[in-house]
N, C-alpha and C positions, 0 to 999 in steps of 0.2 A: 392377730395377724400371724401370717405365717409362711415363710418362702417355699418356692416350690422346692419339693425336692428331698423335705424336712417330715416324714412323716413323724419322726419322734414328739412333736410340736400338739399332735393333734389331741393328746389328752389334754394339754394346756388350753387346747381351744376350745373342745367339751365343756372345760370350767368355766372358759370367759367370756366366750361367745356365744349369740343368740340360746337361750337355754329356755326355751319356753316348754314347760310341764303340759300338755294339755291331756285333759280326761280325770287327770291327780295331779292338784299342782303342789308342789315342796315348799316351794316360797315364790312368793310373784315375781315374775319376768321383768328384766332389766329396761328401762323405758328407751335405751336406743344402744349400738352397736357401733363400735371405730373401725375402720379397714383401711389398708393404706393401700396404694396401686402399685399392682405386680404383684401384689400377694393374691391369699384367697381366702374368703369368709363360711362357714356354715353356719345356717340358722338351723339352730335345733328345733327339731319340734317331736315329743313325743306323745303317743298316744295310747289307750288303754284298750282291751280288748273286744270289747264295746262297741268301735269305731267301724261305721260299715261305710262310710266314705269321705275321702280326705283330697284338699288341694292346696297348691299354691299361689297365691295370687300377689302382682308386685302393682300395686293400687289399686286399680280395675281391672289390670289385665290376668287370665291364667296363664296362669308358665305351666305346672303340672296339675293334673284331674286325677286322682291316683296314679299309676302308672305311665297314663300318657302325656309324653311330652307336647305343649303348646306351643314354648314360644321355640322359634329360630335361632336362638343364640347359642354355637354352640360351646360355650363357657359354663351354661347352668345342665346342674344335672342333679338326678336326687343320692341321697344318702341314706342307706335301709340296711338294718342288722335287726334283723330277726321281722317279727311284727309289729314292736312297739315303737322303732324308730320312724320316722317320717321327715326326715331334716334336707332342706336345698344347701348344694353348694354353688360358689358363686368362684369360678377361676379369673384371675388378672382382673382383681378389680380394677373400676376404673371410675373416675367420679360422676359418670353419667348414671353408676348403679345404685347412686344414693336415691332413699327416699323410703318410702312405705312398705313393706312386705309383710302381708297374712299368711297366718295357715289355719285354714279352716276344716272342719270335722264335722262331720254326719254322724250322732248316735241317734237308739231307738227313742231316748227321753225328746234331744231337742240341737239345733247346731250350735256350736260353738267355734269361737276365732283368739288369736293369739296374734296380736300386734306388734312389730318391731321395726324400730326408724334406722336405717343404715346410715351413716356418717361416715364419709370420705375423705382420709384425713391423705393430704403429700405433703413429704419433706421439702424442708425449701430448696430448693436452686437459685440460684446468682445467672442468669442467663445475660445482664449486660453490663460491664464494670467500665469505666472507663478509662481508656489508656494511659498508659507513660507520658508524663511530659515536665517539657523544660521552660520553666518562666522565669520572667524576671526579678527581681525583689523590686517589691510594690505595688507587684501584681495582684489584680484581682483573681481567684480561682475557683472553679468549682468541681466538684468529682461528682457522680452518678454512682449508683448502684443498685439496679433495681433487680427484685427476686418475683418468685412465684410459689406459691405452696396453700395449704388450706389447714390448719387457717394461716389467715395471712402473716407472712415471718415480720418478727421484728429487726429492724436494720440497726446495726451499731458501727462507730468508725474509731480505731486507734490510729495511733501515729505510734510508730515501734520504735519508738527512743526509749532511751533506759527506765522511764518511767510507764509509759504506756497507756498513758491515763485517757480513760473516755471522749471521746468528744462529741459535741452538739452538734449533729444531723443526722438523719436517717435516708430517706433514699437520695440523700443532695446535701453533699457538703461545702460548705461557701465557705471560703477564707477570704476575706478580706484584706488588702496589703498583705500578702506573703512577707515573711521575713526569714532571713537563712537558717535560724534554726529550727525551722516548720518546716524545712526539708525533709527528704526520707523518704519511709516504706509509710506506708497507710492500708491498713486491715480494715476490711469489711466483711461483715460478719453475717448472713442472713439464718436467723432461728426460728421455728414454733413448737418445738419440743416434741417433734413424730422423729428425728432420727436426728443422728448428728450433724451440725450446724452446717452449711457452707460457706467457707470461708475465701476469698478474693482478693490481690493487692496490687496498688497501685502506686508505683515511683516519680516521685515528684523530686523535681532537679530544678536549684534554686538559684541563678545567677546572681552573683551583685561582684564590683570591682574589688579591687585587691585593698586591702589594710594590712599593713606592716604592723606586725604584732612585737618582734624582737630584732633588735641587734647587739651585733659582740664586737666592740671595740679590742685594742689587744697596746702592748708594749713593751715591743721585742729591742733585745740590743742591738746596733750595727752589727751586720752581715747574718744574724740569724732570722730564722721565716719568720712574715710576721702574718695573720689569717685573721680577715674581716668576713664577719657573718651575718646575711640579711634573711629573715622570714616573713612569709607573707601569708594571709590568707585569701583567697580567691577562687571563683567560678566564673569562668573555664581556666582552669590552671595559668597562675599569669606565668609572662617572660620577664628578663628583668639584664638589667643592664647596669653596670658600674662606672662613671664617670670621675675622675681626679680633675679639679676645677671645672671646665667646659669639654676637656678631651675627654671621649671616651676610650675608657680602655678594651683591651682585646688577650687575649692567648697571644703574648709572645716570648721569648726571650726574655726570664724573669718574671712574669705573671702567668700567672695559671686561673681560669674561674672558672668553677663546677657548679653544675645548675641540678640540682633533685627535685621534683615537684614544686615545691612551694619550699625549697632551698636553696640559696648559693652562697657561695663561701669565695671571697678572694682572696687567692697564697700568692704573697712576696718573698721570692728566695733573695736571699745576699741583702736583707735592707738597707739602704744607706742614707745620712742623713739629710737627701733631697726628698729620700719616699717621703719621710714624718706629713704629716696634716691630715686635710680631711677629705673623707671619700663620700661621694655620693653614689646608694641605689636607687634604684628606681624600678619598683613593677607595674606590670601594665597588662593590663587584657583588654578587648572589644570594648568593655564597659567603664573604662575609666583607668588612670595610673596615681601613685603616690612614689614618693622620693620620702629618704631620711638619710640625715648624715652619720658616717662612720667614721673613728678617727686611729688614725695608725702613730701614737703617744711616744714620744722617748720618754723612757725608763724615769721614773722619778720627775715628772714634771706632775703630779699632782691631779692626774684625771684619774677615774676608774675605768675598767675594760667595758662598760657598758655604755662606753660615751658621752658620758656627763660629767662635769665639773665635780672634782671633791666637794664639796662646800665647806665643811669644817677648818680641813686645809688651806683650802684659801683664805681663807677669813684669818686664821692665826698666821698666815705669811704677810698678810695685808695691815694688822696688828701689828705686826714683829717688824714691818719697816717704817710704819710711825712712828713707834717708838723708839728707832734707832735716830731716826731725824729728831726725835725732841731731845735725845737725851745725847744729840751729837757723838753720836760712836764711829 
């Protein structure tokens, strides 16, 4: 192969392309020929001094009778340095020009012919991927990708998560129940080893409701802030809401609550000891909501800032007043 444009190429394709010796052969002629489209091929053919008539023929048909041009195409034309060369060129292959091509030769002894199969090889292309989209988890899915090339590419699918490992489908990926961590970017790959791969991707957006992953309980003194923190995960970014018993709270005077993504934080300035107890969030999106309770602790009553019971603690305060009752103290 060879781009247009590139004559520097052309000793390279003397060596590897059609090299058919006729008249004195060096070593027998290669039993077929790769070209890929958009470039261009010559069949070599040489001949020895001998030769009082020469053609070219692409099955049955003549392209050239010596000098005269046969067919109509005007892509083929011949190739002559001196008298011994005799070789067709073939511009913007195309895969219609695979197939058989002779060159045949008239000496005084008897005629002789030099056979060679042209092979039309294309890089793949990705001509139809399938789009973007957003399902639900649970969902069934499938992705497309279908290529074209000769020979035919082989399809491969990644999912571009840190690992990026292979997966099972070629031009049709089925998943099964989606789960959120099959979300993502998805590579498709199409190869046959005539040029570099074509590669295509497809973003897949995976709904499912919110799960409260963390909270930060806290236990500030009277009158200093005291800051409850809920996180959640979710798709479509949930909202979320803070509740003290059944009231919900708001931005006023003394509360503040800041909402980041899949964050919110509730600041108590000046705490006093009505704030103390328990707060509830709550995220929610289209697809579902979850609540967890947060607790706003005085100082030394034995919970941790993540909102659970000591246990230890309690157990030895729970001990330590048995034992005061047994031992009447």
């Amino acid at each position: 192969n060879k781009a247009p444009g590139e004559p520097e190429a052309e000793a390279s394709i003397t060596e590897t392309l059609f090299q058919n010796l006729l008249g004195c052969f060096v070593s027998p002629p290669p039993p077929n020929r790769l070209c890929g489209v958009l470039f261009f091929c010559v069949c070599r053919c040489y001949v020895d001094d001998k030769v009082s008539k020469v053609a070219w023929l692409n099955r049955s048909n003549i392209i050239f009778a010596g000098e005269d041009k046969w067919s109509l195409d005007p892509r083929v034309d011949l190739v002559t340095k001196g008298q011994l060369e005799y070789s067709l060129r073939i511009q913007k292959v195309d895969v219609y020009d695979e197939g058989s091509y002779t060159c045949s030769i008239q000496t005084k002894q008897q005629p002789k012919t030099s056979q060679v199969y042209l092979i039309v090889q294309v890089p793949a292309t990705i001509y139809k991927v399938s789009e973007d989209i957003i399902v639900n988890e649970g969902s069934n899915v499938t992705l497309s990708c279908l290529a074209s090339g000769r020979p035919d590419p082989l399809i491969t699918w990644r999912l571009l998560n840190p690992s990026a490992e292979p997966l099972d489908g070629e031009e049709y990926l089925d998943i099964i129940g989606i789960m959120r961590n099959q979300a993502g970017r998805y590579e498709c790959k199409a190869s046959n080893d005539v040029a570099t791969p074509d590669v295509k991707y497809v973003n897949v957006v995976v709904n499912y409701p919110p799960s409260i992953r963390k909270t930060q309980s806290s236990e500030p003194p009277v009158g200093r802030l005291g800051t409850l923190q809920c996180e959640a995960a979710a798709v479509p970014t949930p909202e979320f809401e803070w509740y003290r018993d059944d009231k919900r709270l708001s931005n006023t005077q003394g509360i503040n609550i800041q909402i980041l993504g899949g964050n919110t934080v509730l600041m108590i300035a000046n705490v006093t000891e009505e704030d103390y107890g328990n707060y509830t969030c709550v995220a929610s999106n289209r697809l579902g909501a979850q609540s967890a309770s947060v607790f706003l602790y005085r100082p030394g009553t034995g919970r941790d800032i993540n909102g659970s019971a000591c246990a230890s603690l309690s157990l030895w305060l729970l001990l330590a007043s048995f034992a005061c009752l047994f031992f009447k103290c």
